[in-house]
C-alpha positions in Angstrom: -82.7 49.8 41.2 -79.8 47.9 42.6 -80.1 45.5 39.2 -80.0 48.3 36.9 -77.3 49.8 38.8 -75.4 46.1 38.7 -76.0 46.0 35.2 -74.6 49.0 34.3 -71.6 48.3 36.3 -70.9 45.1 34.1 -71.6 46.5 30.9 -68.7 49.5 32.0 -66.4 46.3 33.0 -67.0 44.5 29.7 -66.4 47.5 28.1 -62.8 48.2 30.1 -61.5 44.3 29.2 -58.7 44.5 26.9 -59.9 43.4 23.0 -62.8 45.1 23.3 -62.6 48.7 22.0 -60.9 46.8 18.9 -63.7 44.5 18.4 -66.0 47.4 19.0 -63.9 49.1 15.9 -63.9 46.1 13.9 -66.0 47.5 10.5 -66.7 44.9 7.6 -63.7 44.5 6.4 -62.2 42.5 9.5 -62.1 39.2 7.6 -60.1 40.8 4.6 -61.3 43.1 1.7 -62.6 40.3 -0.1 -64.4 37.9 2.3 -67.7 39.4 0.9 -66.9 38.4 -2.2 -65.2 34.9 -1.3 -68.6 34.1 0.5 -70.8 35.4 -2.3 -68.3 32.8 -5.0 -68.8 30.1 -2.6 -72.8 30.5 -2.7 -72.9 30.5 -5.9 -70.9 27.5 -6.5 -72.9 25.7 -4.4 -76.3 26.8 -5.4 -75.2 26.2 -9.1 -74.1 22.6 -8.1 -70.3 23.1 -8.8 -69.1 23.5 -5.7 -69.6 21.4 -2.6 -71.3 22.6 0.3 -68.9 23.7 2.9 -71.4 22.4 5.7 -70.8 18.7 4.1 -67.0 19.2 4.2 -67.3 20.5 7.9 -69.3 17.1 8.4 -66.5 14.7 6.7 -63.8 16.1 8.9 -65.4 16.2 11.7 -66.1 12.3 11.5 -62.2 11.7 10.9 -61.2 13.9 13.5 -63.0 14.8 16.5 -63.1 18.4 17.2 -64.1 21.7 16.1 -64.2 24.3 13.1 -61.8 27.7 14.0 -62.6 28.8 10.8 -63.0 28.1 7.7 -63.5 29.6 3.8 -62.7 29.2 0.0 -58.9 29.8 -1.2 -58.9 30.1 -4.8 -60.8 26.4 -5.7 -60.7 25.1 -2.3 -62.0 25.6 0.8 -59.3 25.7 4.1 -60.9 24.7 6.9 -58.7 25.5 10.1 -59.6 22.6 12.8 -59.1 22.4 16.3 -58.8 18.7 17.7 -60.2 17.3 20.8 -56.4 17.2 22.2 -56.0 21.0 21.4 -53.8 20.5 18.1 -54.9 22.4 14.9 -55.0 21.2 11.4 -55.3 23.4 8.6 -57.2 21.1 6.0 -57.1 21.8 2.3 -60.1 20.8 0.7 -60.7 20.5 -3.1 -64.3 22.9 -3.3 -65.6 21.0 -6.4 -64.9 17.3 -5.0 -64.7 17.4 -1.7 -61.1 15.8 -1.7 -59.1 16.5 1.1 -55.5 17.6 -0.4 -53.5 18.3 2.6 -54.1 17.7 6.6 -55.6 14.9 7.4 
């Protein structure tokens, strides 16, 4: 009894930390009106062999500069790819989707 009663506790005190009722309100949409369809482009590019895989572009930075993906996602014909580095800068990297060029960040 004492874990449910624990368990309820921290569920009402994760519930209470500030952010969460507006991530609980978050509905599809949070990533723009259009990420759907950004993401739906960008698999079919790739499937159809026009575009690079974003996963291999993830890869190539990531062996030039330790650290981590924030986010990342097509713009138009290339992919941004927002970086955090091991020593807590971030890079925005402009990648050319049907190369694999990096145009601007690194």
């Amino acid at each position: 009894m004492k874990t449910i009663r624990a368990l309820l506790v921290a569920t009402a005190l994760v519930a209470a930390l500030p952010g969460a009722a507006s991530a609980q309100r978050r509905g599809p949409d949070s990533l723009g009106a259009d990420w759907r369809a950004q993401q739906d482009q960008a698999r079919g590019g790739v499937q159809s062999g026009r575009l690079v895989p974003l996963s291999r572009v993830i890869q190539m930075i990531a062996s030039r500069v330790p650290g981590r993906v924030l986010d990342a996602g097509l713009e138009g014909n290339n992919y941004r790819v927002r970086w955090a580095t091991a020593d807590g800068r971030r890079i925005d990297f402009i990648v050319d989707a049907q190369t694999g060029q990096i145009l601007s960040g690194g």
